[in-house]
N, C-alpha and C positions, 0 to 999 in steps of 0.2 A: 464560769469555767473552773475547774479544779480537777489540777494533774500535778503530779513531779515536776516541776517546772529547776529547769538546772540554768545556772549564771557564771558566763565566763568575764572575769577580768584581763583586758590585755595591755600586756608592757611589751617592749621590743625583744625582752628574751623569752619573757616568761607569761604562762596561763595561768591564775588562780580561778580554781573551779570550785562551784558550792551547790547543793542543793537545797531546796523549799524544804523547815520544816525536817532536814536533816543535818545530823554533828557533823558527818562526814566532810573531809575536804580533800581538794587535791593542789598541787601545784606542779608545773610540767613544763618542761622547755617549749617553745614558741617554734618548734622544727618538727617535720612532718615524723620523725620518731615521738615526740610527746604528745603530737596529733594522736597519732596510733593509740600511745599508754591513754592517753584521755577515753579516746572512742572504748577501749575496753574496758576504762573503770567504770563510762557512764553507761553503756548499753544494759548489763545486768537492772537497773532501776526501771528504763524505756520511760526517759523524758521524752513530753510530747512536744513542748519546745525547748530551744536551748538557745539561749539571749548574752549578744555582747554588744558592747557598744562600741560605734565609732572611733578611732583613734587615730587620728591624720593617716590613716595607711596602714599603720603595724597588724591592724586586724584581715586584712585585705584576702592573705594567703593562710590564715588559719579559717577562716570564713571558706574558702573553697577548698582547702585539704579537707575537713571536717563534715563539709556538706558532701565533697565525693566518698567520704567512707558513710554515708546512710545518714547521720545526725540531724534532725527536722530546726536549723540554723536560722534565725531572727538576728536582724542589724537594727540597732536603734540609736536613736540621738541620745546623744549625754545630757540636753538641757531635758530631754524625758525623764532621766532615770533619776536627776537631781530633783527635779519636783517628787516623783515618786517617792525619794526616801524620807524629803522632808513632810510630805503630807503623812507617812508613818512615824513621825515623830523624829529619825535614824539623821541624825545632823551631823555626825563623825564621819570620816573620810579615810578609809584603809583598803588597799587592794583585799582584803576577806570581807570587809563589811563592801564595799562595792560590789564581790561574785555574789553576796546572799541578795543583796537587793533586786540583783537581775535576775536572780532566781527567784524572789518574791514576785516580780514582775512577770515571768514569763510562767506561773501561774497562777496568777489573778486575773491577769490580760490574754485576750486573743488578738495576737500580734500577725503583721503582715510576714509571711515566709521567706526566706533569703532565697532570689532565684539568679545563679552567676551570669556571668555577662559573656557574651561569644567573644572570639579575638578580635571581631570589627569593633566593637563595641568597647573593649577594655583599649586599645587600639586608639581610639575616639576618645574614652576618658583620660587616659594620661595627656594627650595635646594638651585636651581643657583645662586641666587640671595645671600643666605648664604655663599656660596662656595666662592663668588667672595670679601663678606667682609672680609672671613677668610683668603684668599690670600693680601690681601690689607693688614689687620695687620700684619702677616707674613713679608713682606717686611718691614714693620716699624718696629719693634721688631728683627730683625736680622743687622737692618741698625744702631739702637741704640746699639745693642750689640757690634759691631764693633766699638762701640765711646765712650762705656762705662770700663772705670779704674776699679772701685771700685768693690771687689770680689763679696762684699753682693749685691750687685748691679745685677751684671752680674749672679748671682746664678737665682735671681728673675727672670730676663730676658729670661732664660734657661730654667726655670719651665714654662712660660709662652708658651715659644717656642714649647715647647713636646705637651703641652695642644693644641694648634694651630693646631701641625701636626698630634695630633690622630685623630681632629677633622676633616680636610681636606679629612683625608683619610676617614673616616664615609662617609663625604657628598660623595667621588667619587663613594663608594660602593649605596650608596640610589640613586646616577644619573643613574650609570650605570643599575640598577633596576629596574628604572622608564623608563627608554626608549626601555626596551627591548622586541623587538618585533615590534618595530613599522618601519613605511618604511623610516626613517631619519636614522636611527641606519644600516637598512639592506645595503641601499645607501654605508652609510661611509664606514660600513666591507668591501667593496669590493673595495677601494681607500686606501694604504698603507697609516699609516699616521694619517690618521682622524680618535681619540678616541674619546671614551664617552663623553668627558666633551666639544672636540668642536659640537660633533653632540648636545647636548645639551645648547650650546650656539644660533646657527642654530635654533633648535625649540624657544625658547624664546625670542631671536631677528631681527630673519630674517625669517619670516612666509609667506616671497613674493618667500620664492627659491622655484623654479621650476612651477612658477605662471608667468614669468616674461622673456624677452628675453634676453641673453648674452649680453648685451650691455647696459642693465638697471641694472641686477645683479651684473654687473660689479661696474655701478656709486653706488648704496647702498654701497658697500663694501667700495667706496672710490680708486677703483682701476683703475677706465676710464680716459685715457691720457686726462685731458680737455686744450682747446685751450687758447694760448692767442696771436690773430692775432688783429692789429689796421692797418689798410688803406693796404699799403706793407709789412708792417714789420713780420714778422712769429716769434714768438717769441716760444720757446722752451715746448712742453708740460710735464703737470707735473700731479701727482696724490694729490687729499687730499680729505677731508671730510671724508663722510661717516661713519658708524656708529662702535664706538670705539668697545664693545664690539667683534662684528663678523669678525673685521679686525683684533686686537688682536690673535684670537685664531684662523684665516687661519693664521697667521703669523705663530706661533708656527708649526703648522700642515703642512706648505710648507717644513721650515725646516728638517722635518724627511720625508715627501715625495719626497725631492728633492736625496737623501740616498737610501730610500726604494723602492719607486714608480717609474717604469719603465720608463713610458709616460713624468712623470715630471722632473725625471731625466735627458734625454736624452733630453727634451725639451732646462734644464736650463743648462745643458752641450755645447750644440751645440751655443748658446748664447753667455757665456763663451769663446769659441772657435773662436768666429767671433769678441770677440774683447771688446764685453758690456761690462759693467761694474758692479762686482757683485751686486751692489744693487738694478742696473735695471733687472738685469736676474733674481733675488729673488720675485721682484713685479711683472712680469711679466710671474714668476710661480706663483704665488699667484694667480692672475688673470684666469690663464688656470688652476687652481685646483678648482677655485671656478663655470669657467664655465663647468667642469665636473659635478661638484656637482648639479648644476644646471641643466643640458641636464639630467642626471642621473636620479635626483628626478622626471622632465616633465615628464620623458617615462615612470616611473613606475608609473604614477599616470594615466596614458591612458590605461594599463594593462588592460585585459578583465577582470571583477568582481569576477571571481573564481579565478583569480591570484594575486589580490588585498591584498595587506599587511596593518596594518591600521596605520595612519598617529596621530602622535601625534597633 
């Protein structure tokens, strides 16, 4: 592929804009007026993509001002673009040296397209999205407690702790609410195991399940044995990457399906039995729950139209 490929850096006020291969720069407030100045400095070029990276949220509303004024918008991981720079050599770190890199990227690469999320859905992600902060504190605040002497201390701690878990339970009750009815939720009910909050995870981070082949679904997750052979040598395959969130909560989710779940049971049984080692028999139920989950979602979404359930 080879195009004008344009790279936006984002901070909370400001856009640094760059293109592939050109001097030009721009930088522009982070408000749907330097939306605007952007879209008309970059249209005159017609990049075919235009690549920014993640940034806890600050990209959220320049991502969809940007795509509703026309602009062909890519969302990408930072650990992407940090490998990217350094396999070009580019080891410095500057809001202009990061817009040229995503602009390096977004034409060398054919990247997946930015498609926004309806209000049920963005709606859905912020829960999650709170749910997952309020679990994070939770474990710091219990982890403090356990290291904290002082009573008035640990009273404080306590109070804090209850506030955390009325909250927790709020968000599971608005998840579970929020997805009901839809065919991600219908999917899980029928896999022991898989609740609300991983079918939830699924909708918000993994929007390629049941888009994608057993073998792709697999590597997102982080769960495809990848190689590591040089000339003769065959060296031992191993799992990693893949996206923190959805690996997380099949993890949780294998655990009580390996219990409850017939299929996965007897899968990671039989594993066990021949001698594996439980850690591998756990990843490699992980792996055959997720490509359930997957074949699962494919065929109901081929469902003839009056059997159609609707997809979050």
């Amino acid at each position: 592929m080879s195009c004008i490929g344009a790279g936006i850096d984002v901070s909370m006020d400001t856009l640094d804009v760059a293109l592939h291969n050109q001097k030009a720069t721009l930088i522009v407030t982070n408000t749907p007026q330097g939306w605007r100045q952007l879209h008309q400095w970059l249209s005159p070029f017609g990049p075919e993509q235009v690549v920014l990276e993640a940034t806890g949220g600050y990209e959220i509303d320049a991502l969809d001002g940007l795509h509703a004024l026309g602009l062909p918008m890519v969302r990408i991981n930072p650990r992407q673009v940090r490998d990217f720079a350094k396999s070009t050599g580019q080891l410095a770190k500057t809001d202009q040296l990061d817009a040229r890199t995503l602009a390096h990227m977004a034409s060398a690469l054919t990247l997946n397209r930015y498609k926004p999320k309806d209000e049920a859905a963005r709606e859905l992600h912020e829960i999650h999205r709170r749910r997952q902060q309020v679990v994070q504190m939770l474990v710091a605040e219990r982890l403090r407690r356990r290291l904290t002497k002082d009573p008035k201390v640990r009273e404080m701690l306590e109070q804090h702790i209850q506030t955390l878990e009325a909250d927790c339970k709020t968000l599971d009750k608005m998840i579970a609410q929020q997805i009901e009815g839809t065919l991600q939720a219908e999917i899980g009910a029928s896999i022991k195991g898989v609740g609300p909050i991983t079918i939830a995870t699924l909708i918000c981070e993994m929007p390629e399940l049941g888009h994608v082949n057993r073998k792709a679904i697999a590597k997102l997750y982080g769960l495809a044995p990848l190689a590591r052979d040089s000339g003769k040598s065959r060296g031992k395959r191993t799992t990693w990457g893949g996206r923190k969130g959805p690996r997380s909560a099949i993890y949780m989710s294998t655990l009580t399906a390996i219990r409850y779940e017939p299929k996965i049971q007897t899968f990671y049984t039989r594993l066990v039995e021949s001698g594996k080692p439980r850690k591998l028999a756990v990843n490699a139920s992980m792996r055959k729950l997720v490509t359930m989950l997957n074949g699962r979602m494919r065929d109901a979404m081929h469902k003839p139209p009056e059997e159609a359930v609707h997809v979050a």
